[in-house]
PASELUM-302099 format. One record per atom (N, C-alpha, C): residue number from 1; residue in one letter; atom name; x, y, z. Coordinates in steps of 0.02 Angstrom, whole numbers, always signed. Example, Ala and Ser with C-alpha at 12.3 -4.5 7.8 and 13.67 -1.06 7.14 Angstrom:
REM PASELUM-302099
   resi   resn   name        X        Y        Z
      1      a      N     +660     -284     +390
      1      a     CA     +615     -225     +390
      1      a      C     +660     -165     +390
      2      s      N     +642     -112     +354
      2      s     CA     +684      -53     +357
      2      s      C     +645       +2     +394
***
This chain:
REM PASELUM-302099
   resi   resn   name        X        Y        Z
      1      x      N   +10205    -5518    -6221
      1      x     CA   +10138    -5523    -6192
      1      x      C   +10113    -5594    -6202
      2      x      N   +10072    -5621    -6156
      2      x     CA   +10078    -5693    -6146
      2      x      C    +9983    -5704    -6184
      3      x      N    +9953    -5751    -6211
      3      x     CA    +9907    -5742    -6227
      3      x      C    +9858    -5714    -6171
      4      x      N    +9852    -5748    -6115
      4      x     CA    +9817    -5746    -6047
      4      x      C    +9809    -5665    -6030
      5      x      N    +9845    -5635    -6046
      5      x     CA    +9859    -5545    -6024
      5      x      C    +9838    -5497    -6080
      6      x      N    +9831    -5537    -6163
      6      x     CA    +9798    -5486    -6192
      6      x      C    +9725    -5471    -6168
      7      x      N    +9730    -5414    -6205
      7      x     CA    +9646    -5381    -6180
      7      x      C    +9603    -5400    -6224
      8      x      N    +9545    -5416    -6181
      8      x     CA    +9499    -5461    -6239
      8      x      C    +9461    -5393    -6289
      9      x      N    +9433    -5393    -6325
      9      x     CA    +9406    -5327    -6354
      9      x      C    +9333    -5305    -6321
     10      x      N    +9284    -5337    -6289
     10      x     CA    +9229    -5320    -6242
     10      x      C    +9268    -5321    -6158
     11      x      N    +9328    -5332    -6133
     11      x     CA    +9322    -5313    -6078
     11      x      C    +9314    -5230    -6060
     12      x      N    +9265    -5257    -5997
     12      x     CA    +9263    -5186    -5966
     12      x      C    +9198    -5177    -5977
     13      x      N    +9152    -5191    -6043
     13      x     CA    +9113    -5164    -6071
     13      x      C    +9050    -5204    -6072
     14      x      N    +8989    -5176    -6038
     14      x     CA    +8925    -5211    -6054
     14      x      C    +8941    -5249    -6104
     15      x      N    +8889    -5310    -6090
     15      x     CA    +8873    -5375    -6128
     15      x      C    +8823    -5312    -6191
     16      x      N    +8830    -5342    -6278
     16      x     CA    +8776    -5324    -6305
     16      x      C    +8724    -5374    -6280
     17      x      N    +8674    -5349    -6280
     17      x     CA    +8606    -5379    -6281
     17      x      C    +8556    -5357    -6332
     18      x      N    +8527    -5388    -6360
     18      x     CA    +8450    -5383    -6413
     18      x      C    +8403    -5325    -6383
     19      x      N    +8365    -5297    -6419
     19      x     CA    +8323    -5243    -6379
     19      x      C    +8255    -5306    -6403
     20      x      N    +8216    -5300    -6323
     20      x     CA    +8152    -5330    -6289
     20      x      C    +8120    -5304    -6359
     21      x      N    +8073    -5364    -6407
     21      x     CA    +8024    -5342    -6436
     21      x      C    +7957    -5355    -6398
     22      x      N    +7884    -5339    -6420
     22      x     CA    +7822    -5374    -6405
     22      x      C    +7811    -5432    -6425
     23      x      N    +7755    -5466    -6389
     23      x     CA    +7716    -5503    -6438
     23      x      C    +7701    -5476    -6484
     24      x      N    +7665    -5421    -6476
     24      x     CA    +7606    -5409    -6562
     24      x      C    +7678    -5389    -6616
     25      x      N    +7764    -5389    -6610
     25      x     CA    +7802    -5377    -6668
     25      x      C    +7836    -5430    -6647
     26      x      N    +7825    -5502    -6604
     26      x     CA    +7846    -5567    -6613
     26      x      C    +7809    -5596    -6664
     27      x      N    +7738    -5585    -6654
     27      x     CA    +7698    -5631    -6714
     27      x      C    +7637    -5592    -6753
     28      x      N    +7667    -5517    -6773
     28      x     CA    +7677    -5501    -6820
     28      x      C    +7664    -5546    -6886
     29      x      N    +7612    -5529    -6942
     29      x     CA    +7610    -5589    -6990
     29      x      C    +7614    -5667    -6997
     30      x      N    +7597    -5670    -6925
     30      x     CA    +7559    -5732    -6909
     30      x      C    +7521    -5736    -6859
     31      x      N    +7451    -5731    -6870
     31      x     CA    +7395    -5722    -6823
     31      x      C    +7370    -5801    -6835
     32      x      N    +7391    -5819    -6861
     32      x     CA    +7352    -5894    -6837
     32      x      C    +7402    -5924    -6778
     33      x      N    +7488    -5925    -6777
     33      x     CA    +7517    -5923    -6707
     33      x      C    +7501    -5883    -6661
     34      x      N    +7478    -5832    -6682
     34      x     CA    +7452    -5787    -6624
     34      x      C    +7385    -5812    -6608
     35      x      N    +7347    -5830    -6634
     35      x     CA    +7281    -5870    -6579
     35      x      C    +7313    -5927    -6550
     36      x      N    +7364    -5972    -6553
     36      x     CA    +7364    -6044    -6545
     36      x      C    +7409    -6013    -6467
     37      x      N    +7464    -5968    -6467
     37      x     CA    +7482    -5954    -6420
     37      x      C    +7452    -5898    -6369
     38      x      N    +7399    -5874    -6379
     38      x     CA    +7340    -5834    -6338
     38      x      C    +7313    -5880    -6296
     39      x      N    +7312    -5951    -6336
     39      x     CA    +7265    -6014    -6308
     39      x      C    +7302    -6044    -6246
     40      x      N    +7347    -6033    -6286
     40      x     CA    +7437    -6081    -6209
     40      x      C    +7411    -6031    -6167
     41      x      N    +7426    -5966    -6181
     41      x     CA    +7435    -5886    -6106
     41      x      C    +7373    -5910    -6089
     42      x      N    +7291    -5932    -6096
     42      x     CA    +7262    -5931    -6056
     42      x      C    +7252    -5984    -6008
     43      x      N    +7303    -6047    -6041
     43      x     CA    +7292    -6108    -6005
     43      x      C    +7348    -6092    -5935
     44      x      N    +7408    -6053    -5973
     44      x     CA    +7461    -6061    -5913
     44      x      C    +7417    -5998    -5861
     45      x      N    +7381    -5947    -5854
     45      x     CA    +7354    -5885    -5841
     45      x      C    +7313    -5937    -5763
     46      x      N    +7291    -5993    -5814
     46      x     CA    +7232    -6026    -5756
     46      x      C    +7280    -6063    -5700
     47      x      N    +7341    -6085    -5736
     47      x     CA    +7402    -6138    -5698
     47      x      C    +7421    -6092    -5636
     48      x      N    +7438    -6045    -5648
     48      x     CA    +7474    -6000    -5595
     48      x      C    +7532    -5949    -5632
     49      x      N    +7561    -5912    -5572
     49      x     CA    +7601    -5861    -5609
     49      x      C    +7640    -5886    -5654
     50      x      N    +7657    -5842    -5701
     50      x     CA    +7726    -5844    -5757
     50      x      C    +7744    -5768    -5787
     51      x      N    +7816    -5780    -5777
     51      x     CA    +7823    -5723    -5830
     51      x      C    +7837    -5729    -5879
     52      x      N    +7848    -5678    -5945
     52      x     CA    +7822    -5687    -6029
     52      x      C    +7909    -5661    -6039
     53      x      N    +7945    -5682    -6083
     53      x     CA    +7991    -5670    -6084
     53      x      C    +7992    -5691    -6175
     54      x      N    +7987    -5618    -6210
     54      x     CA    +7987    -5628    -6280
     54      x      C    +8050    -5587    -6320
     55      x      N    +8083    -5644    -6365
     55      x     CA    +8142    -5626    -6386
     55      x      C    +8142    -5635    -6472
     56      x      N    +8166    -5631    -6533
     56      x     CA    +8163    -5613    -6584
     56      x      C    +8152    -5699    -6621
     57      x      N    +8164    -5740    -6581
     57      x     CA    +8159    -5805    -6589
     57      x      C    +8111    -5852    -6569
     58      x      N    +8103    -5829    -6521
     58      x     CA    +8050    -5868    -6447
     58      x      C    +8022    -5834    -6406
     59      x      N    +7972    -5856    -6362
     59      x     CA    +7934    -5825    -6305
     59      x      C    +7936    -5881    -6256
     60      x      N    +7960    -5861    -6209
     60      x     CA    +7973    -5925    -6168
     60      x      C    +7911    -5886    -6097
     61      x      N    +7924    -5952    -6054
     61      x     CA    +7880    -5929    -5976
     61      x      C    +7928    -5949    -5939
     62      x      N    +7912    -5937    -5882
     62      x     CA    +7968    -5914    -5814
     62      x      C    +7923    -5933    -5751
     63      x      N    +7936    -5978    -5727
     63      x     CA    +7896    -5986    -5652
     63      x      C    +7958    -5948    -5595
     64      x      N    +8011    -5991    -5569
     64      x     CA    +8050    -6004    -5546
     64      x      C    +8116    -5992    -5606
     65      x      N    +8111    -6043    -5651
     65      x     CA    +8156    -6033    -5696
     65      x      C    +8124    -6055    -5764
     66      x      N    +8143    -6057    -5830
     66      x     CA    +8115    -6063    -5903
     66      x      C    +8086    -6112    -5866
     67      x      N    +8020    -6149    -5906
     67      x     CA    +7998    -6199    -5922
     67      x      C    +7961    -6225    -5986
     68      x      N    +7938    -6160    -6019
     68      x     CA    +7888    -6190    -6087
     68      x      C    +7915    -6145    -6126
     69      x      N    +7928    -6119    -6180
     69      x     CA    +7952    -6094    -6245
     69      x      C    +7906    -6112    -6302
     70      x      N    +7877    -6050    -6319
     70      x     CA    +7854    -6057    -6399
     70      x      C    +7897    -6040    -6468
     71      x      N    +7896    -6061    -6521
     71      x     CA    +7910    -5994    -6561
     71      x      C    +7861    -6030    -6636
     72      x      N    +7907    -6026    -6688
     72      x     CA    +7850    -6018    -6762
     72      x      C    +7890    -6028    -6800
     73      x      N    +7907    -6106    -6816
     73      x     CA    +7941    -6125    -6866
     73      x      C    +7924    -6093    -6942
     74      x      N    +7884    -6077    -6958
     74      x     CA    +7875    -6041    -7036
     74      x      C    +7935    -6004    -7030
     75      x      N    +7948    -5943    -6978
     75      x     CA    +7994    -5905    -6963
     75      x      C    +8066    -5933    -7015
     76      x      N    +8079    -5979    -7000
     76      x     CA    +8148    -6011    -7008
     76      x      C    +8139    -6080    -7063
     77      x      N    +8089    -6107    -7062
     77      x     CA    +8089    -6193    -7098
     77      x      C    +8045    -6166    -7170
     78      x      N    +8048    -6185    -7214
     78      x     CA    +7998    -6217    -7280
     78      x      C    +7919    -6215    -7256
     79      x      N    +7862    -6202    -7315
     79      x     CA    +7815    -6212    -7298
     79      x      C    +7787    -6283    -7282
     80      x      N    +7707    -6282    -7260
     80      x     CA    +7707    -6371    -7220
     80      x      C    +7730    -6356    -7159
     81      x      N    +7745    -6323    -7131
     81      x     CA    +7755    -6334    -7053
     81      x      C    +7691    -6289    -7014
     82      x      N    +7715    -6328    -6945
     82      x     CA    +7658    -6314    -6909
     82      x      C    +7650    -6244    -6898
     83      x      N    +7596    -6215    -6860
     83      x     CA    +7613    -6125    -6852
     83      x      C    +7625    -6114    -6787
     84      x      N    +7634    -6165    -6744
     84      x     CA    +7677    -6166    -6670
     84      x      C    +7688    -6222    -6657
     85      x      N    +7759    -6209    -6620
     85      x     CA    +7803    -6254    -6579
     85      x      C    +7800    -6249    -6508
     86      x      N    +7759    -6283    -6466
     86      x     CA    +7764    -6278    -6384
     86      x      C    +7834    -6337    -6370
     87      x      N    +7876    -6290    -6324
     87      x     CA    +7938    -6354    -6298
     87      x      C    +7919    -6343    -6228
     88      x      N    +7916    -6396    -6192
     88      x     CA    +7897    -6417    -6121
     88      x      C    +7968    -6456    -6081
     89      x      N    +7992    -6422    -6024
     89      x     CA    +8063    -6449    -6001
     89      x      C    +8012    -6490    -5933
     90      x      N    +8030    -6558    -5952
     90      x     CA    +8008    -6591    -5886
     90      x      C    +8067    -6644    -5867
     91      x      N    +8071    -6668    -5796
     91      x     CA    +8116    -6695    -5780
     91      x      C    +8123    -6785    -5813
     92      x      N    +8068    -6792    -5827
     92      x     CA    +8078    -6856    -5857
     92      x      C    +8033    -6854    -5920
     93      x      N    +8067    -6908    -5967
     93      x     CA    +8015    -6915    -6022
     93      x      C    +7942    -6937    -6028
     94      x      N    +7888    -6907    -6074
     94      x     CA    +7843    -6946    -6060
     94      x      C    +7816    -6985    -6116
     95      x      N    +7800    -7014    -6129
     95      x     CA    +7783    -7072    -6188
     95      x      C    +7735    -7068    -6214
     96      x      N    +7691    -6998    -6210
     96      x     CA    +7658    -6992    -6285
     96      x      C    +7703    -6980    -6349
     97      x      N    +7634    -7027    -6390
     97      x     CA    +7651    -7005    -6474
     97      x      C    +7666    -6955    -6510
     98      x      N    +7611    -6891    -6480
     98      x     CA    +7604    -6847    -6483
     98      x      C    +7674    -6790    -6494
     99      x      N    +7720    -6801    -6451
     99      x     CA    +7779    -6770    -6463
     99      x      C    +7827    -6787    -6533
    100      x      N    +7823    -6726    -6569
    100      x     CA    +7861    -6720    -6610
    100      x      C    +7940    -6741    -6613
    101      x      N    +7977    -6707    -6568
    101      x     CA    +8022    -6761    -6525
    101      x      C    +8049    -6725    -6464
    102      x      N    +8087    -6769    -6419
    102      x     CA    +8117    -6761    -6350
    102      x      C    +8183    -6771    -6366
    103      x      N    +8219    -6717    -6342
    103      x     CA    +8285    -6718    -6318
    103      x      C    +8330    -6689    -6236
    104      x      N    +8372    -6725    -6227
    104      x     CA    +8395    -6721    -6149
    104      x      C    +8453    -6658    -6175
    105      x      N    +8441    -6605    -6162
    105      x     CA    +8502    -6564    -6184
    105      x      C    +8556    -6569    -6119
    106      x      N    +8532    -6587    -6063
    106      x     CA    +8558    -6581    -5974
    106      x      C    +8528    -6641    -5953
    107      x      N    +8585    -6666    -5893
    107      x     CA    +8541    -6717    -5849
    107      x      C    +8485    -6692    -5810
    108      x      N    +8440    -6725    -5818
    108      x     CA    +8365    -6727    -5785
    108      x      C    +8354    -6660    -5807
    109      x      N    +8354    -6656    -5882
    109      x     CA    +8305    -6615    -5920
    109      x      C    +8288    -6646    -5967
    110      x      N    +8232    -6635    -5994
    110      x     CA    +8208    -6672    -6038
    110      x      C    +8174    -6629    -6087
    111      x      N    +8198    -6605    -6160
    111      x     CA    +8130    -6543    -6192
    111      x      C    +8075    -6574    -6227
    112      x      N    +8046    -6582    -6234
    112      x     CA    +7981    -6630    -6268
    112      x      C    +7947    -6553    -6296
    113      x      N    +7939    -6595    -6385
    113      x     CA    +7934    -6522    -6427
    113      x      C    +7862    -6544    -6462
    114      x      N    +7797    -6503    -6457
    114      x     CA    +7747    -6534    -6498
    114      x      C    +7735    -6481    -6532
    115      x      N    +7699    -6504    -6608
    115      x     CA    +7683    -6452    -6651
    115      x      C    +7609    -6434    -6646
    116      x      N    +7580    -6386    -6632
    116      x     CA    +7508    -6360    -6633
    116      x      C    +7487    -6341    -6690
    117      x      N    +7449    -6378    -6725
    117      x     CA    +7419    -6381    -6777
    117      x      C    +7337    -6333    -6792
    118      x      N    +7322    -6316    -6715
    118      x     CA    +7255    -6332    -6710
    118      x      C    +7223    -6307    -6673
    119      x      N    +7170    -6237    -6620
    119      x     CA    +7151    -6252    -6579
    119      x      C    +7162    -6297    -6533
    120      x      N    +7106    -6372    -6564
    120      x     CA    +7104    -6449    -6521
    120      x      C    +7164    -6472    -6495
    121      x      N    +7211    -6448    -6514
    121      x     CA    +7278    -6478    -6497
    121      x      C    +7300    -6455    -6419
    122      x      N    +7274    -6407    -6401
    122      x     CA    +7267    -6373    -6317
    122      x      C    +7225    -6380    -6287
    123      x      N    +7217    -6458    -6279
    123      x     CA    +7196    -6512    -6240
    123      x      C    +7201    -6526    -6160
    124      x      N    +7166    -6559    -6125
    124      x     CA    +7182    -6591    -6062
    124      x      C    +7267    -6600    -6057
    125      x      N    +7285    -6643    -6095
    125      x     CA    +7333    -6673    -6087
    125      x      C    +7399    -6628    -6099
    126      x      N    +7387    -6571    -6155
    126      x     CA    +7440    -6523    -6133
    126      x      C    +7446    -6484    -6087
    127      x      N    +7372    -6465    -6049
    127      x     CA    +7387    -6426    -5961
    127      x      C    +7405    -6484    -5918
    128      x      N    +7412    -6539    -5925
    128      x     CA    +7432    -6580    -5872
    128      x      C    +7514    -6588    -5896
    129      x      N    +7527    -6583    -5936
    129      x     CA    +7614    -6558    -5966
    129      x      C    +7646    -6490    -5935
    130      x      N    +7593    -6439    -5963
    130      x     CA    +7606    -6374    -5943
    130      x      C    +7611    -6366    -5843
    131      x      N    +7562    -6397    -5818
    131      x     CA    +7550    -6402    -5765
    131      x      C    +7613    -6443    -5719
    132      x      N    +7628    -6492    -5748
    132      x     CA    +7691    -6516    -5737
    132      x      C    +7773    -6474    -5729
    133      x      N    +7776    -6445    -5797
    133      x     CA    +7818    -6409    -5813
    133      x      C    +7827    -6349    -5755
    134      x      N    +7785    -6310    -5750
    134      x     CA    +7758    -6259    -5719
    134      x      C    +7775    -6292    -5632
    135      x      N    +7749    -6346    -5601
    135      x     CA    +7775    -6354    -5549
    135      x      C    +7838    -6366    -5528
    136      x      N    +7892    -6411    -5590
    136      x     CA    +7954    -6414    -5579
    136      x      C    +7988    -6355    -5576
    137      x      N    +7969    -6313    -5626
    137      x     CA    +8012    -6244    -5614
    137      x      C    +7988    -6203    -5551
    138      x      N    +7953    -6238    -5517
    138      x     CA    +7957    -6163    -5450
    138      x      C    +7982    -6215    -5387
***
């Protein structure tokens, strides 16, 4: 038997997949990420459609295709961190300070990751990100 012809051990067989949790058992024991990302849903709510796509890690939005992703570094990092992470996929970089950092995972993607510290931090300038984001993906 040649390697190419053994049988893999999932052929044939549904992909596993994760079972869909909520928000309210995404952020679960953290209600201060849960106001900061109530604040995003109402900014993207005013932007135009999205869908909510929440997984054991992240909550991402969906115009067309992903574009913004939250999740909650406490989850995973040391204390001192922020209580949300907004990542914004835009086609080019943009040169605020403000970003925690940018990485190109794909050509003409760009993720630009900021930490929300704050209410104030869901600003003008992040619906004109979000707003951005939100138009490339459709």
């Amino acid at each position: 038997m040649t390697p190419s012809s053994r049988a893999r051990p999932n052929q044939g067989k549904p992909a596993l997949t994760a079972e869909p949790i909520t928000l309210d058992e995404y952020f679960a024991g953290w209600p201060r990420s849960r106001r900061l990302f109530d604040l995003l849903s109402q900014e993207l709510a005013e932007i135009g459609p999205a869908q909510v796509r929440v997984s054991k890690s992240q909550v991402a939005f969906y115009h067309e295709r992903a574009f913004a992703w939250t999740w909650i570094p406490g989850k995973y990092l040391g204390g001192g961190t922020a209580p949300l992470v907004l990542s914004v996929s835009l086609s080019q970089q943009d040169a605020s300070p403000r970003w925690k950092q940018v990485v190109q995972p794909a050509p003409g993607r760009l993720m630009h990751h900021l930490e929300l510290w704050s209410a104030e931090a869901i600003d003008g300038e992040v619906r004109a990100w979000l707003e951005e984001a939100w138009r490339q993906a459709g």
